[in-house]
HTML snippet that shows the backbone in 3Dmol.js (N, CA, C, O; Angstrom):
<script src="https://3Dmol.org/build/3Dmol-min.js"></script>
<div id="view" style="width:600px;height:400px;position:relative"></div>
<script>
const pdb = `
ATOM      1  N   UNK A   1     144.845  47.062  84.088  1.00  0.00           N
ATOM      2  CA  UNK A   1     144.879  47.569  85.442  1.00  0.00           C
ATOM      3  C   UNK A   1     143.482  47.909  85.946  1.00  0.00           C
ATOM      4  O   UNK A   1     143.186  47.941  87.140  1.00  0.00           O
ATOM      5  N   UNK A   2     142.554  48.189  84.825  1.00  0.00           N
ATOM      6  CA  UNK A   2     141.527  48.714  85.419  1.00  0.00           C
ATOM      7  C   UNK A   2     140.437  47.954  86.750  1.00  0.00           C
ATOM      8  O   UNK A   2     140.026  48.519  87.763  1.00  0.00           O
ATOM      9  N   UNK A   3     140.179  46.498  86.298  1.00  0.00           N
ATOM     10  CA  UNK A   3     139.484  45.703  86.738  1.00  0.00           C
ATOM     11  C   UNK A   3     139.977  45.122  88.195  1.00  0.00           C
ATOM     12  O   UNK A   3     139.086  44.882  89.010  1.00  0.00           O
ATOM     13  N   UNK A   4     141.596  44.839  88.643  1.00  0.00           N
ATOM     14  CA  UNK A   4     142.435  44.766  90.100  1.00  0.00           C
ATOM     15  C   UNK A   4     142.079  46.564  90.876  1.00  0.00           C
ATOM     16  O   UNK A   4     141.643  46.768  92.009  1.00  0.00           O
ATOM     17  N   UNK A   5     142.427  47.582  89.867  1.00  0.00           N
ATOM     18  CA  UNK A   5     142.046  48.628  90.400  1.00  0.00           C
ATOM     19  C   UNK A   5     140.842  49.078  91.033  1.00  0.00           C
ATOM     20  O   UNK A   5     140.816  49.783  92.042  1.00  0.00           O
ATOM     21  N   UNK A   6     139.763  48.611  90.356  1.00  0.00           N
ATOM     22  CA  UNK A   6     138.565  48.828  90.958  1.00  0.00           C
ATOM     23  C   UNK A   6     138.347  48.043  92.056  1.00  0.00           C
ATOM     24  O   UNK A   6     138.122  48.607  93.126  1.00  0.00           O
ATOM     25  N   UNK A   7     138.370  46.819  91.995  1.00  0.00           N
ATOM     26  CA  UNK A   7     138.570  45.769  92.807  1.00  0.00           C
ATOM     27  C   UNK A   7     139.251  46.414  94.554  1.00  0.00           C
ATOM     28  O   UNK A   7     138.947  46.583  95.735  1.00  0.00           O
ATOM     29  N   UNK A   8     140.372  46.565  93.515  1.00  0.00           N
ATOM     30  CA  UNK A   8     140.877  47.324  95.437  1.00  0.00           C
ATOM     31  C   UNK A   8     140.520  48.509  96.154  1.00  0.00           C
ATOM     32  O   UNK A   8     140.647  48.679  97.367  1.00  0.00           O
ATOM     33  N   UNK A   9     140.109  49.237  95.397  1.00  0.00           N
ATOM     34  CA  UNK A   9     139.284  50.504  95.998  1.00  0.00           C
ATOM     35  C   UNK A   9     137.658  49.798  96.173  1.00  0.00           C
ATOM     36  O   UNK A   9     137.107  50.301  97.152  1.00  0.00           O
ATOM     37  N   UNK A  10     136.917  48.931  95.575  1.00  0.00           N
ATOM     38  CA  UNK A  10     135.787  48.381  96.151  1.00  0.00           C
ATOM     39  C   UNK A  10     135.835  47.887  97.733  1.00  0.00           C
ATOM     40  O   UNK A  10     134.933  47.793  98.565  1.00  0.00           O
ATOM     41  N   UNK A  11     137.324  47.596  97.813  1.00  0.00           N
ATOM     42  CA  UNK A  11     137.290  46.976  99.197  1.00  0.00           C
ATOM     43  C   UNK A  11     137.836  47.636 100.645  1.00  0.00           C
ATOM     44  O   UNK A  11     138.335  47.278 101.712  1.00  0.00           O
ATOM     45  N   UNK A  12     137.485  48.598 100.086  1.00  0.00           N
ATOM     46  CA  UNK A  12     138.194  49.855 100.996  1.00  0.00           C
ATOM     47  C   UNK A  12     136.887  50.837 101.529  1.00  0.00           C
ATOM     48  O   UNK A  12     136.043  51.059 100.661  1.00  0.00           O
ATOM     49  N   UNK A  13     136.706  51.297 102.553  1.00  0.00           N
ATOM     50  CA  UNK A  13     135.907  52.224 103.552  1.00  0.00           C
ATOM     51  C   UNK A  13     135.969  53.298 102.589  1.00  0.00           C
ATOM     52  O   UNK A  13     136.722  53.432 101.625  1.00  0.00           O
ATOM     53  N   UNK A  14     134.921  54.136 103.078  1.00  0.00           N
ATOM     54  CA  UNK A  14     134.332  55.404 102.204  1.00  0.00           C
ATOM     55  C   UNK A  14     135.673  56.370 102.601  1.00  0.00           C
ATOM     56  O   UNK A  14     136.154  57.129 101.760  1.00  0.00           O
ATOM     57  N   UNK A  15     136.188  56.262 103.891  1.00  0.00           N
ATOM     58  CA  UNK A  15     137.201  56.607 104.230  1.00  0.00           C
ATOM     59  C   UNK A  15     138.569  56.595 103.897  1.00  0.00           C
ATOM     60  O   UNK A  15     139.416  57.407 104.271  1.00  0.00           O
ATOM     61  N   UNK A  16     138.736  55.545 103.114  1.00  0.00           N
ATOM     62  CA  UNK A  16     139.984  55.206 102.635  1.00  0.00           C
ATOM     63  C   UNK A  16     139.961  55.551 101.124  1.00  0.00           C
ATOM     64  O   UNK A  16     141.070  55.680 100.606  1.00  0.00           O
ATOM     65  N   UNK A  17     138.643  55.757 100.168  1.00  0.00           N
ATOM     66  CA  UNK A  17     138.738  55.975  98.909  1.00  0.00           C
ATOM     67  C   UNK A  17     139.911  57.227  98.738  1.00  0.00           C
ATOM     68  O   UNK A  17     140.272  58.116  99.508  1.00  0.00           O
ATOM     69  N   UNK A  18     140.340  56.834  97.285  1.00  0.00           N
ATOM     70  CA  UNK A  18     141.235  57.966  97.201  1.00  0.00           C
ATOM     71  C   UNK A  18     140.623  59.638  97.191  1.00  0.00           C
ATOM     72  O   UNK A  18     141.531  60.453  97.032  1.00  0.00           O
ATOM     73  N   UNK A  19     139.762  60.012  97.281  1.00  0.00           N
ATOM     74  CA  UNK A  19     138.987  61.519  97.512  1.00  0.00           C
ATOM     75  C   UNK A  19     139.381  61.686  99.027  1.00  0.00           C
ATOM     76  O   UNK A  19     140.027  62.539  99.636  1.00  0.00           O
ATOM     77  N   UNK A  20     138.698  60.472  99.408  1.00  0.00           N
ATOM     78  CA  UNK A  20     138.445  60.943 100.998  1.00  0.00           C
ATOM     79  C   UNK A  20     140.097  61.339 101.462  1.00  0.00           C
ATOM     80  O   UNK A  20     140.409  62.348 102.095  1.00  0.00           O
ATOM     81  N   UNK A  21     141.075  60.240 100.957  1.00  0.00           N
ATOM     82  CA  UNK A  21     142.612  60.835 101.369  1.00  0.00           C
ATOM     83  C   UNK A  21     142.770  61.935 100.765  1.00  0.00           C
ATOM     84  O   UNK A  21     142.803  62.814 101.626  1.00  0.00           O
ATOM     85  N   UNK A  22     142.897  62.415  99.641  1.00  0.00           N
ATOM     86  CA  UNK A  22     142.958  63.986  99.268  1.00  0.00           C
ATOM     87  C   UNK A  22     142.975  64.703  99.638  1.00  0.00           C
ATOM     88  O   UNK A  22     143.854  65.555  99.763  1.00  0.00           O
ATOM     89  N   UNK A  23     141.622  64.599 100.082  1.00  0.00           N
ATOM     90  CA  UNK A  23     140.586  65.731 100.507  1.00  0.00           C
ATOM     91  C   UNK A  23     141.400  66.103 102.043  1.00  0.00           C
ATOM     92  O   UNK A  23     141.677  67.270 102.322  1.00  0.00           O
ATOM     93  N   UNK A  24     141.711  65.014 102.916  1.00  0.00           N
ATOM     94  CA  UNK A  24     142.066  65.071 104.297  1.00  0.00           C
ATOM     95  C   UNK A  24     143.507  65.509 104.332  1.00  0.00           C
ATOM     96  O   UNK A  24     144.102  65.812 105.366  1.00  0.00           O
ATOM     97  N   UNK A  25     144.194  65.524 102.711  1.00  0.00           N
ATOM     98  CA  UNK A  25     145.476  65.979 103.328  1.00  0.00           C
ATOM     99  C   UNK A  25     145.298  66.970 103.128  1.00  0.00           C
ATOM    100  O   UNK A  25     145.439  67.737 104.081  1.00  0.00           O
ATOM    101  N   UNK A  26     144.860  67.590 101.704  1.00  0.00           N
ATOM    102  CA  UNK A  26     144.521  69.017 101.632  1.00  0.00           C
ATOM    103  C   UNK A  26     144.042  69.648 102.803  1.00  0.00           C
ATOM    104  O   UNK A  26     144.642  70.607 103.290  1.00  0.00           O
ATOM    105  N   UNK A  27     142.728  69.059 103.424  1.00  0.00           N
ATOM    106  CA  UNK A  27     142.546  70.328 104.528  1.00  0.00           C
ATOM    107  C   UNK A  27     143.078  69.830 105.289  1.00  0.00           C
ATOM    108  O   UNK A  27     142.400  70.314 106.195  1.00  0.00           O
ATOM    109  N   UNK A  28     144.044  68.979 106.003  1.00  0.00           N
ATOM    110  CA  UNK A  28     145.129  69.360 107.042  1.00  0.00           C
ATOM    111  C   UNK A  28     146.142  70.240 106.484  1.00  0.00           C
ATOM    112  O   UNK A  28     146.526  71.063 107.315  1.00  0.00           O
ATOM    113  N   UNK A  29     146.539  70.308 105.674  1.00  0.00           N
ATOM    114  CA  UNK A  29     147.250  71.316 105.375  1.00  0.00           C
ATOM    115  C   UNK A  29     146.747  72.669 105.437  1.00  0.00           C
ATOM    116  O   UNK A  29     147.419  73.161 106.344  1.00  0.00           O
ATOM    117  N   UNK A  30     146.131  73.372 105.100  1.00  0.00           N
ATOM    118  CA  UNK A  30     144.826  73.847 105.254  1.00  0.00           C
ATOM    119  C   UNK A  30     145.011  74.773 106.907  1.00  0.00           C
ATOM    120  O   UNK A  30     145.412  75.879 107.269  1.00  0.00           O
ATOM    121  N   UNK A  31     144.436  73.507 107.554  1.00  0.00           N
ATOM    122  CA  UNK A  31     144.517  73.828 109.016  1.00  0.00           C
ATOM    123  C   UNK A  31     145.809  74.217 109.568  1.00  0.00           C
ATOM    124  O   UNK A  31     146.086  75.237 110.199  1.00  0.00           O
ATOM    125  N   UNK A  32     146.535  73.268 109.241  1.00  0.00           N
ATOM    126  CA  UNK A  32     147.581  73.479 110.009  1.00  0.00           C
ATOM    127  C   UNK A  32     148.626  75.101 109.981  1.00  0.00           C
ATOM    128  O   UNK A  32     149.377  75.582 110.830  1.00  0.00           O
ATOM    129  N   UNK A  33     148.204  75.598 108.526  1.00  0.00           N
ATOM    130  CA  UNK A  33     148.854  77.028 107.656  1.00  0.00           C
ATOM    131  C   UNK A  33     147.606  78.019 108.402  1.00  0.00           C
ATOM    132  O   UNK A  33     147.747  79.192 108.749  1.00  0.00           O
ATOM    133  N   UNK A  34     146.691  77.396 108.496  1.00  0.00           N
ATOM    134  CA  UNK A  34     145.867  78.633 108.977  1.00  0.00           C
ATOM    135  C   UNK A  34     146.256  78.987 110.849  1.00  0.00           C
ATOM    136  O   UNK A  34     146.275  80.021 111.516  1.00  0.00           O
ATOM    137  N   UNK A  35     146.455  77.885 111.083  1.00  0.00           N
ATOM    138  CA  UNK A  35     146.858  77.802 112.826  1.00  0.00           C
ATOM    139  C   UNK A  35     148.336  78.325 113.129  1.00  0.00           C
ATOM    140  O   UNK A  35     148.626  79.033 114.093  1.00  0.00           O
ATOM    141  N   UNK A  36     149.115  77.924 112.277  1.00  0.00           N
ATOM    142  CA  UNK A  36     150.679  78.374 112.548  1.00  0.00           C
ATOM    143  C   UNK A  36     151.166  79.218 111.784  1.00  0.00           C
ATOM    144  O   UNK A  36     151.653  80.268 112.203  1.00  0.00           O
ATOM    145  N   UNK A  37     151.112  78.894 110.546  1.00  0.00           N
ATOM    146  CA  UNK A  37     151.592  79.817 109.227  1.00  0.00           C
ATOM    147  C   UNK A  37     153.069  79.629 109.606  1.00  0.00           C
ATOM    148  O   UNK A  37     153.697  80.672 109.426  1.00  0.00           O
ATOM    149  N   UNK A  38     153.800  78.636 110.068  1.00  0.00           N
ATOM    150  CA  UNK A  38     155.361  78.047 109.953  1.00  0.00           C
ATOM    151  C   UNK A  38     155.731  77.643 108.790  1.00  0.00           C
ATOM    152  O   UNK A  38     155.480  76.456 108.582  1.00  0.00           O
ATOM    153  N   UNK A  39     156.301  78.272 107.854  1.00  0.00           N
ATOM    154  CA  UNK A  39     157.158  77.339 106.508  1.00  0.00           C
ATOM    155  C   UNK A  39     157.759  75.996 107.159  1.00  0.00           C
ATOM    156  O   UNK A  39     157.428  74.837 106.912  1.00  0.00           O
ATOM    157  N   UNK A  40     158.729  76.465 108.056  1.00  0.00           N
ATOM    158  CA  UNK A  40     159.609  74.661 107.810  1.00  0.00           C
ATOM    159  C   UNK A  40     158.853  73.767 108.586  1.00  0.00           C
ATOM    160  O   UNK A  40     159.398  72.680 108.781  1.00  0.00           O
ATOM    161  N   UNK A  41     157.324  74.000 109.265  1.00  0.00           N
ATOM    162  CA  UNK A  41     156.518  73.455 109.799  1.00  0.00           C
ATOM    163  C   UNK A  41     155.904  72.312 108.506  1.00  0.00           C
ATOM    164  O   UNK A  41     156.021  71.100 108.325  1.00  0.00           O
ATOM    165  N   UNK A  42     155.201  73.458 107.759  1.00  0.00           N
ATOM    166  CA  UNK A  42     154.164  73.135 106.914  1.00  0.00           C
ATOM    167  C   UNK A  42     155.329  72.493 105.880  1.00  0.00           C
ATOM    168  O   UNK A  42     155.038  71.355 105.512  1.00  0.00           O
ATOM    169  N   UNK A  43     156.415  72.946 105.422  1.00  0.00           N
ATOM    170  CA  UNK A  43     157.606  72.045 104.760  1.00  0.00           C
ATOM    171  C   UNK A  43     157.393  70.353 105.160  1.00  0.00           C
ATOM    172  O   UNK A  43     156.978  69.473 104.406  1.00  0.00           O
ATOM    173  N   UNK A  44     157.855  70.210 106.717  1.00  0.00           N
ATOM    174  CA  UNK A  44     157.567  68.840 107.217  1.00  0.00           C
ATOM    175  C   UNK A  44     156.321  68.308 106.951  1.00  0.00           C
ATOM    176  O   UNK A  44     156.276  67.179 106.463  1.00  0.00           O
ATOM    177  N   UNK A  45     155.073  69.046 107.235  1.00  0.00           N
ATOM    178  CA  UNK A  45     153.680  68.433 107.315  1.00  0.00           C
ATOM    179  C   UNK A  45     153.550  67.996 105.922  1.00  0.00           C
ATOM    180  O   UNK A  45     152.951  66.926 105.810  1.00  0.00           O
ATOM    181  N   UNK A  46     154.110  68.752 104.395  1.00  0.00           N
ATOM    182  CA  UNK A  46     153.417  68.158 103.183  1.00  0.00           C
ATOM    183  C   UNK A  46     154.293  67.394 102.893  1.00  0.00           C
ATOM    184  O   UNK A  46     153.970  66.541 102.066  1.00  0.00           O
ATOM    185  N   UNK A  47     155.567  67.359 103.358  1.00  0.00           N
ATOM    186  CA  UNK A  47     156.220  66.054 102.952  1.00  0.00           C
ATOM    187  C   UNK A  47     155.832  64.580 103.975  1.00  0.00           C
ATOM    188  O   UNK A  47     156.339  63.538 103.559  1.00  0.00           O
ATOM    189  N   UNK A  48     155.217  64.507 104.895  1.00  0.00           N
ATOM    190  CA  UNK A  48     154.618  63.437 105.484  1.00  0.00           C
ATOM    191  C   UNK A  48     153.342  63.077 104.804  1.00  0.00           C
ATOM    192  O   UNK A  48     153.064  61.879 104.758  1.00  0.00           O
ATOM    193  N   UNK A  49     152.335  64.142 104.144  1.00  0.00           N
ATOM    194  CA  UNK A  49     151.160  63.932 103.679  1.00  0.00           C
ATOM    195  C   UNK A  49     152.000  63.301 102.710  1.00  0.00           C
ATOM    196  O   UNK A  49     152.502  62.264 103.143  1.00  0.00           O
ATOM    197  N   UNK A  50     152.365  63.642 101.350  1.00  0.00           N
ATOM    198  CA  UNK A  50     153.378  63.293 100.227  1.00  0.00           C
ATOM    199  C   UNK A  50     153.429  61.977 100.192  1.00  0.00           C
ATOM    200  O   UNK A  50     152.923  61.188  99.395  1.00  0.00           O
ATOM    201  N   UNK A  51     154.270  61.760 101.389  1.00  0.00           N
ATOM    202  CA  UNK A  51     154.526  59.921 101.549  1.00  0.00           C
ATOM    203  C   UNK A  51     153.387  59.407 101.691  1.00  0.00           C
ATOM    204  O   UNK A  51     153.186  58.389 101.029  1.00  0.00           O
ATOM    205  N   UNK A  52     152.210  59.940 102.624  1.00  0.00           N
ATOM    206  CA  UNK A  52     150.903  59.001 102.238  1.00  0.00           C
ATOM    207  C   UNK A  52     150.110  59.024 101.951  1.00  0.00           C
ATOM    208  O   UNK A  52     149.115  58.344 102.202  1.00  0.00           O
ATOM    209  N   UNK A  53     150.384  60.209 101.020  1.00  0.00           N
ATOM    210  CA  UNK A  53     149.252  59.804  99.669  1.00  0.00           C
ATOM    211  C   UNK A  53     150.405  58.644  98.472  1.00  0.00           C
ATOM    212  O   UNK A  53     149.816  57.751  97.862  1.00  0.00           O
ATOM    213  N   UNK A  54     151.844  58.787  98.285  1.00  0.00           N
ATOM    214  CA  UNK A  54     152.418  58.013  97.723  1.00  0.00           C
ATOM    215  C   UNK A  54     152.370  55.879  98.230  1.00  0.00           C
ATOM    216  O   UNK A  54     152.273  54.787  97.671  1.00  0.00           O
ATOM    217  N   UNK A  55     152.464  56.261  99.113  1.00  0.00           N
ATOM    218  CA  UNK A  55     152.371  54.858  99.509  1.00  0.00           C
ATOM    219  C   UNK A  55     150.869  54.337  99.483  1.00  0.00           C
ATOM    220  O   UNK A  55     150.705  53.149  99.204  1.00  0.00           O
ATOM    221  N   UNK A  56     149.743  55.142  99.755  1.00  0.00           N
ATOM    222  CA  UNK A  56     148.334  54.681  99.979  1.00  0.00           C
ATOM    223  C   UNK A  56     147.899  54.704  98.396  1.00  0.00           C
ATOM    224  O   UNK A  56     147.410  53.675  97.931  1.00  0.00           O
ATOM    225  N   UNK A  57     148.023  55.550  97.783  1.00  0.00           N
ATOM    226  CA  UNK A  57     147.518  55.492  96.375  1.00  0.00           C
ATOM    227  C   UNK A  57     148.292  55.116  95.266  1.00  0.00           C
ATOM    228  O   UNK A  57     147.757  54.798  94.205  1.00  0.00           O
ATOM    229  N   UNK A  58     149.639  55.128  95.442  1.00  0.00           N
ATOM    230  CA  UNK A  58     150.396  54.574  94.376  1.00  0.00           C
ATOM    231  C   UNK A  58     150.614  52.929  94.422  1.00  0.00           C
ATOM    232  O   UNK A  58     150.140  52.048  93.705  1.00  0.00           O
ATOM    233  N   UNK A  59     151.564  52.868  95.607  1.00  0.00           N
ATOM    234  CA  UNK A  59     151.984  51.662  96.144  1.00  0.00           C
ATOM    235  C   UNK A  59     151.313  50.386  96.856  1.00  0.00           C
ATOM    236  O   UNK A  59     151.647  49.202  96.911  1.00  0.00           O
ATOM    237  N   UNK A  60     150.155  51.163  97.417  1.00  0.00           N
ATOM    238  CA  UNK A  60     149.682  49.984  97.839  1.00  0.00           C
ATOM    239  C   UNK A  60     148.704  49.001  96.672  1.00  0.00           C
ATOM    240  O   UNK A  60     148.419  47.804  96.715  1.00  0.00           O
ATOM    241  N   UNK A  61     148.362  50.029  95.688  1.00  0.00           N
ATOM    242  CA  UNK A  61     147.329  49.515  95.175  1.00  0.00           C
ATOM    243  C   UNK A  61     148.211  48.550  93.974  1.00  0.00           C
ATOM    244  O   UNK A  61     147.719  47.492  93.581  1.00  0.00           O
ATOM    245  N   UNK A  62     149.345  48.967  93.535  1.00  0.00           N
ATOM    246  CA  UNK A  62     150.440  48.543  92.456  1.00  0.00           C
ATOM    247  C   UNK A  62     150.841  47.047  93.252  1.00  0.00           C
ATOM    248  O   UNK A  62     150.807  46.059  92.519  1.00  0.00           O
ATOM    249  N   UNK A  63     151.203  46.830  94.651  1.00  0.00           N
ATOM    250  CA  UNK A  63     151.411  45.780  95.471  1.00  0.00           C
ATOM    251  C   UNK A  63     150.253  44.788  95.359  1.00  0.00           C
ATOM    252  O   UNK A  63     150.383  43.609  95.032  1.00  0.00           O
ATOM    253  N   UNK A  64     149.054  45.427  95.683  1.00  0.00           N
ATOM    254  CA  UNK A  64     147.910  44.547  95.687  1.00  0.00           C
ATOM    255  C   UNK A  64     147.832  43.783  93.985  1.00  0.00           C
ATOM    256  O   UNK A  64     147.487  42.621  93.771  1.00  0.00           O
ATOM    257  N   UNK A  65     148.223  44.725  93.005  1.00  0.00           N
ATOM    258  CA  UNK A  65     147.792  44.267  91.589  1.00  0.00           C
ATOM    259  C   UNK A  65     148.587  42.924  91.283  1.00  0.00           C
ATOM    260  O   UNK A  65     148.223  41.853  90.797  1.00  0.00           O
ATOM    261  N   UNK A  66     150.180  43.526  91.894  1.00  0.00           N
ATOM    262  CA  UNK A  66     150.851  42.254  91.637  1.00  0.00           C
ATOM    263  C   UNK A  66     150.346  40.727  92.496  1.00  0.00           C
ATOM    264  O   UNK A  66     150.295  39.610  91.982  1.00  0.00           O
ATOM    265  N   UNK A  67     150.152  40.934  93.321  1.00  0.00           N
ATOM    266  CA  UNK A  67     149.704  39.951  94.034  1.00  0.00           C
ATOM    267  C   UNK A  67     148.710  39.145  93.692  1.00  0.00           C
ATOM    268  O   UNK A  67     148.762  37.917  93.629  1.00  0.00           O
ATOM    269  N   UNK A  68     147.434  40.114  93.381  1.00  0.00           N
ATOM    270  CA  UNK A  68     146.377  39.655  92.590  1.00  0.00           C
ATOM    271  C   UNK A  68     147.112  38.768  91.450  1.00  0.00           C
ATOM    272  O   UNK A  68     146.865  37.562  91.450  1.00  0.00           O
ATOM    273  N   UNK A  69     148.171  39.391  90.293  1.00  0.00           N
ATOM    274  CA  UNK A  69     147.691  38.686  88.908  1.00  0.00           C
ATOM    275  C   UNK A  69     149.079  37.619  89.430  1.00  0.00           C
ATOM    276  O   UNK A  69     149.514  36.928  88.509  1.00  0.00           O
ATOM    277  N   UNK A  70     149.754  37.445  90.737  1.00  0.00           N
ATOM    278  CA  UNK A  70     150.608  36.317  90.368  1.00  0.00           C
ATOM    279  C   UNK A  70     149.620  35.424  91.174  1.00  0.00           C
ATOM    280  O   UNK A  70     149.809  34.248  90.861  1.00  0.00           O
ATOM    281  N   UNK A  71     148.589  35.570  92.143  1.00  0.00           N
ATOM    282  CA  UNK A  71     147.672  34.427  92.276  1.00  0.00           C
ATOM    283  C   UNK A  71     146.913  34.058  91.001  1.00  0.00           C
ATOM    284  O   UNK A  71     146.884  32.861  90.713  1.00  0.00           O
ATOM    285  N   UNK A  72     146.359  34.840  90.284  1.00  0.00           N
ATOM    286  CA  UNK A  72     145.251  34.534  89.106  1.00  0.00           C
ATOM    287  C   UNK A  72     146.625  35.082  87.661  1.00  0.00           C
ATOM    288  O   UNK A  72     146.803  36.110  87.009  1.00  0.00           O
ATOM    289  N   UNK A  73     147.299  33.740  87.735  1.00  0.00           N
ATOM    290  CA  UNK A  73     147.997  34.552  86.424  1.00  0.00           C
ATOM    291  C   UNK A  73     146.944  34.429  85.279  1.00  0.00           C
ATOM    292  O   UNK A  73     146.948  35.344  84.455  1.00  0.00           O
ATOM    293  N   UNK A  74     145.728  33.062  85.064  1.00  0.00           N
ATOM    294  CA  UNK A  74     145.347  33.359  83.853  1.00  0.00           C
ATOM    295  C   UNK A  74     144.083  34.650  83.823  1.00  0.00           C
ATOM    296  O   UNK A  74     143.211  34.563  82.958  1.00  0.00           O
ATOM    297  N   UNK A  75     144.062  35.763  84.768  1.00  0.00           N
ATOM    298  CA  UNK A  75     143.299  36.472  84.419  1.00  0.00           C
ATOM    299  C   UNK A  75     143.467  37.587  83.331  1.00  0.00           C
ATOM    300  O   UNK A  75     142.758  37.611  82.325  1.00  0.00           O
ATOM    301  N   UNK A  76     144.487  38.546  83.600  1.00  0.00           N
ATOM    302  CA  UNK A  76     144.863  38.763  81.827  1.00  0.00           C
ATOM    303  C   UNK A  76     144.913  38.395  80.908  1.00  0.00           C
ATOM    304  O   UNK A  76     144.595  39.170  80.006  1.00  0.00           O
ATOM    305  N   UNK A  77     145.130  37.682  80.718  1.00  0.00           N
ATOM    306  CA  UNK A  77     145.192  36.477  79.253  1.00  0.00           C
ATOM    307  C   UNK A  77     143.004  36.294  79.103  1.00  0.00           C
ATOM    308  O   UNK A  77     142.644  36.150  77.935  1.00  0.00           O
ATOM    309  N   UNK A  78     142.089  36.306  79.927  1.00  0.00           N
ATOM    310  CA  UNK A  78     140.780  35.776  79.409  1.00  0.00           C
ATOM    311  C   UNK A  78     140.531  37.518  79.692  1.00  0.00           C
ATOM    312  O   UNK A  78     139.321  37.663  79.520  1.00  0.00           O
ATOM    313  N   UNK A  79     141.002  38.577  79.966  1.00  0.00           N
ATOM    314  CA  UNK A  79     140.643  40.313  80.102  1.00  0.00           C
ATOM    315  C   UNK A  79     140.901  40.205  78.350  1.00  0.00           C
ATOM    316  O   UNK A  79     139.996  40.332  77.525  1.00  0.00           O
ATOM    317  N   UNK A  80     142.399  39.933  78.011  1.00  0.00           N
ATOM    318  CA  UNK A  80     142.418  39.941  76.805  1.00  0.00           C
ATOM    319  C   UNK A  80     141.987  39.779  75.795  1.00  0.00           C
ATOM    320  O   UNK A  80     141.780  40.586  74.889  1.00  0.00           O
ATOM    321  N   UNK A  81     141.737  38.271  75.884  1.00  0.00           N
ATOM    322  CA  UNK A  81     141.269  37.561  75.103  1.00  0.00           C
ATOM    323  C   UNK A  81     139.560  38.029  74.624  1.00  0.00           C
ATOM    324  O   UNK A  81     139.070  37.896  73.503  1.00  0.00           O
ATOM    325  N   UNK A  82     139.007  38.502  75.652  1.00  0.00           N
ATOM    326  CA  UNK A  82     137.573  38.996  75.980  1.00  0.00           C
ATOM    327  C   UNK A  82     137.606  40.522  75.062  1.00  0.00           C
ATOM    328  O   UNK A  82     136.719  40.604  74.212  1.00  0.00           O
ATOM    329  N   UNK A  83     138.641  41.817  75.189  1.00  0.00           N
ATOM    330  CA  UNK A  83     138.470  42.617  74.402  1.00  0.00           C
ATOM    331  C   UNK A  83     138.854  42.529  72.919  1.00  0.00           C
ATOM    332  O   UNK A  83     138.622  43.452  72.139  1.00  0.00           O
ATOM    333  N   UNK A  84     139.488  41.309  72.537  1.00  0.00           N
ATOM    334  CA  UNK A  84     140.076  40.785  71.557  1.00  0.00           C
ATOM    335  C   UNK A  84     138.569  40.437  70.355  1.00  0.00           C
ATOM    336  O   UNK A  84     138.162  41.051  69.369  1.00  0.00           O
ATOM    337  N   UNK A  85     138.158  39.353  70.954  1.00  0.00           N
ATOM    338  CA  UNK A  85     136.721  39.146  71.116  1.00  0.00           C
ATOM    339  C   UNK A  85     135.636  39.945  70.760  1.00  0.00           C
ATOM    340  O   UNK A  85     134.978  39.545  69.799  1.00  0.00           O
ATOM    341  N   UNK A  86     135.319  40.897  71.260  1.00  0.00           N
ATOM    342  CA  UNK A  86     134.390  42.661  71.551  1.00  0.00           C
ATOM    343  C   UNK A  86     135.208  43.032  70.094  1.00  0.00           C
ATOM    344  O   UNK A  86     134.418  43.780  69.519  1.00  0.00           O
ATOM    345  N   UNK A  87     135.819  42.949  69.651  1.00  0.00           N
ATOM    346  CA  UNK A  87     136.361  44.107  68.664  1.00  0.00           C
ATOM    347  C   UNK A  87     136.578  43.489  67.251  1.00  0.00           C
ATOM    348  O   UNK A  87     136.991  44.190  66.327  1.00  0.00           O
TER     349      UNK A  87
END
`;
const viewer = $3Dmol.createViewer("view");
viewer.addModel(pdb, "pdb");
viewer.setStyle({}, {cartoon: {color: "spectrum"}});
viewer.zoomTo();
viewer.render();
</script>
């Protein structure tokens, strides 16, 4: 996973790295508790962050991997073969 992983965060804005999303849901959350201090507010707000940090950091990048290794199926097989090799 490592090498599709890097790969897809290489191709992503300083903005889109996974910190920079973190970071932005945390302090919207943040803001939003300091401005309202609503439970079933802030209830809704971290379950919308939730979904996208789940879909942006889990899913999209798991989508991209598959995609990647069913275009390049023989790239695992020479990752392998290569630490096979090294050792």
């Amino acid at each position: 996973m490592g090498t599709q992983w890097t790969l897809f965060w290489s191709l992503k804005a300083w903005w889109c790295q996974p910190w920079s999303v973190i970071t932005t849901g945390i302090l919207l959350l943040l803001l939003f508790w300091s401005l309202l201090e609503l439970r079933w507010f802030m209830i809704g707000i971290t379950g919308i962050i939730l979904i996208w940090w789940i879909i942006f950091l889990v899913l999209a990048p798991t989508y991209y991997r598959q995609s990647f290794m069913e275009k390049n199926p023989t790239f695992e097989e020479r990752r392998i073969n290569s630490k096979l090799s090294e050792s």
